[in-house]
C-alpha positions, -999 to 999 in steps of 0.1 A, spaced: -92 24 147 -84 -9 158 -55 -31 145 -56 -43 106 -50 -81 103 -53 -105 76 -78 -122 100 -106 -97 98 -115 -106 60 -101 -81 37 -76 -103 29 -102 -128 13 -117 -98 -9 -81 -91 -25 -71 -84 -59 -34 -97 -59 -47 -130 -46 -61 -134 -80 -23 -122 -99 10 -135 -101 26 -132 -66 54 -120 -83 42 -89 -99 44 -76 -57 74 -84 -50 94 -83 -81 135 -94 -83 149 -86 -108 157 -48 -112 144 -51 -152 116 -65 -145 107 -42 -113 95 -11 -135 69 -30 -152 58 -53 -129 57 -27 -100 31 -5 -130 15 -39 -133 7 -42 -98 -1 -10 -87 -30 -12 -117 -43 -42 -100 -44 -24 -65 -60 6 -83 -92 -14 -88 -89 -31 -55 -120 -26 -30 -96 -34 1 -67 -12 -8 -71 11 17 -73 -17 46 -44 -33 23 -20 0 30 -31 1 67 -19 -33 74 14 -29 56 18 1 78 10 -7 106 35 -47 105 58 -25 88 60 -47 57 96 -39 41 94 -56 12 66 -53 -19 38 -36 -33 11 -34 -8 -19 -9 -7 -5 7 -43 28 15 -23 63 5 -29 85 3 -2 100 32 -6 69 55 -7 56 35 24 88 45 45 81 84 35 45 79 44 58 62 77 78 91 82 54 114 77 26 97 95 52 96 126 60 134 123 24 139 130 17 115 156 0 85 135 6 52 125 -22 44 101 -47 62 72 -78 70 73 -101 50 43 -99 87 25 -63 96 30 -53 60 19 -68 68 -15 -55 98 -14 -16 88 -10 -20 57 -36 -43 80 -63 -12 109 -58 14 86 -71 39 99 -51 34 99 -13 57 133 -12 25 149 -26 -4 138 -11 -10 161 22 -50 155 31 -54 136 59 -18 130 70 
C-alpha cells in the first residue's frame, strides 16, 4: 500500500467536512463525551473512513477523532500495529477496529 495523503481524493469525499470541526477535536472535557459519540456516528457512515484511519496512522495525528478513533485508541492500535511489524490497516481491518469500539478487542487483521 502506498502512502495515504489528503491529496489523493478521499479527503473531498469526507463526512466531517460537512460537521462542525469541533465535534473532532473537542475542548472542553464536558463536552468531549458527547461530542466524541457525535463524531464517531458521523464517521460510522463515512465511505472514506478506512482511508481516514490510515492517514491518521500513518502522520501520526495526536490530536482528534479521525477514522472513528480517539487518540487514545489510535496509540493502542499504533502499538499493536508496531508489535506486529505494520504501520497501517487494511480496508477490512479498519472497519474492524472502528466497528469494535475498543481497539483492545478487535484482533482480525492486525
Amino acid at each position: 500500500m502506498t502512502e495515504v495523503t489528503l491529496t489523493q481524493g478521499w479527503w473531498s469525499a469526507a463526512k466531517c467536512r460537512e460537521a462542525e470541526p469541533e465535534l473532532f477535536f473537542p475542548i472542553s472535557e464536558r463536552a468531549a463525551g458527547t461530542d466524541v459519540r457525535r463524531a464517531k456516528l458521523i464517521c460510522a457512515g463515512c465511505p472514506v473512513q478506512s482511508e481516514c484511519l490510515n492517514y491518521a496512522l500513518t502522520h501520526r495525528q495526536e490530536q482528534g477523532i479521525w477514522g472513528g478513533l480517539t487518540e487514545e485508541e489510535r496509540r493502542l492500535l499504533r502499538r499493536r500495529l508496531s508489535r506486529n511489524g505494520r504501520h497501517y490497516l487494511t480496508s477490512d481491518a479498519a472497519r474492524q477496529a472502528v466497528r469494535a469500539g475498543s481497539v483492545q478487542t478487535a484482533n482480525s487483521g492486525l
